[in-house]
C-alpha positions in Angstrom: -13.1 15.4 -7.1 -12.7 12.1 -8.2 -12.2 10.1 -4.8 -8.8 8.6 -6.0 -5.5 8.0 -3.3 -2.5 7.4 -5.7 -0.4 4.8 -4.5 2.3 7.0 -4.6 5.1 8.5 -1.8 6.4 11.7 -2.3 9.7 12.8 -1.0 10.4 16.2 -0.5 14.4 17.0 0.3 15.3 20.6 1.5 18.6 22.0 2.1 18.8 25.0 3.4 22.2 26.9 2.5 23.4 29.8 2.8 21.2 32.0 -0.3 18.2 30.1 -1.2 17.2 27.0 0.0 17.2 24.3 -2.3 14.5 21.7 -3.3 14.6 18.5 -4.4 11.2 16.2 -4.7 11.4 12.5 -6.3 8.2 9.6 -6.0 8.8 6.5 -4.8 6.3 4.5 -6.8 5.1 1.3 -5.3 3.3 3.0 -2.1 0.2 2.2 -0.9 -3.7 3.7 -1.2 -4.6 5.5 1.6 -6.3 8.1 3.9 -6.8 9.0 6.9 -4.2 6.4 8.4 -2.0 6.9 11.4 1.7 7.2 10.6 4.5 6.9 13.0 8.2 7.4 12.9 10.0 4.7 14.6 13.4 4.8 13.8 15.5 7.4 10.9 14.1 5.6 8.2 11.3 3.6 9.3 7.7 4.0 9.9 4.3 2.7 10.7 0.9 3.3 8.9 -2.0 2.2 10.7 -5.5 2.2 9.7 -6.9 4.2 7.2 -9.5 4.3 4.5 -8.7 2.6 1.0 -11.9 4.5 0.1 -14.6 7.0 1.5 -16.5 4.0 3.1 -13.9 1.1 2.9 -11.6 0.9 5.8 -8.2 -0.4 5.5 -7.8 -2.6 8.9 -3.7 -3.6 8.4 -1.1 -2.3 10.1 2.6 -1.8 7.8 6.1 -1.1 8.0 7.4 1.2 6.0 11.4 1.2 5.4 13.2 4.3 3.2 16.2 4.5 1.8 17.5 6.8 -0.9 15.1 6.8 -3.9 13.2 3.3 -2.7 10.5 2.3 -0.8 9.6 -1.5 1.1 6.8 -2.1 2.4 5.7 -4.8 4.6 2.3 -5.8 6.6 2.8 -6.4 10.1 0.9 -7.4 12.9 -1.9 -5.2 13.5 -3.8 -3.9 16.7 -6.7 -5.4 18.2 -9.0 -3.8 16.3 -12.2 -2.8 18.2 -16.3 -4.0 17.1 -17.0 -0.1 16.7 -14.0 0.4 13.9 -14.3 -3.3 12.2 
């Protein structure tokens, strides 16, 4: 309604006993703004986000790494793709 992207990670934890499953969410707070992006899993703990929209007609042309570990987030801008003239 209001055309906002918190900059805000969830994570979601489930474990699955025997019973009922237990669930555990916590925010990592220093994420970043976006939609629409391309996200990757490259290692346990480590992705990369693509792309995007930081709004409905602002595209968001880096490319980041982002690292997880326990209850904290890093994020880093890396080297993105050659972007093509039809997306810039």
């Amino acid at each position: 309604e209001n055309n906002t992207r918190p900059p805000n990670l969830y994570k979601i934890k489930i474990d699955l006993p025997i019973g009922s499953p237990a669930v555990n969410c916590c925010v990592l707070s220093g994420g970043i703004s976006v939609s629409s992006a391309i996200v990757t899993q490259v290692k346990e703990n480590e992705f990369v986000i693509v792309g995007g929209y930081h709004s409905d007609n602002q595209k968001r042309l880096v490319c980041n790494t982002v690292n997880l570990e326990d209850n904290k987030i890093e994020i880093e801008e890396r080297e993105a793709p050659e972007w093509t003239p039809d997306i810039k």
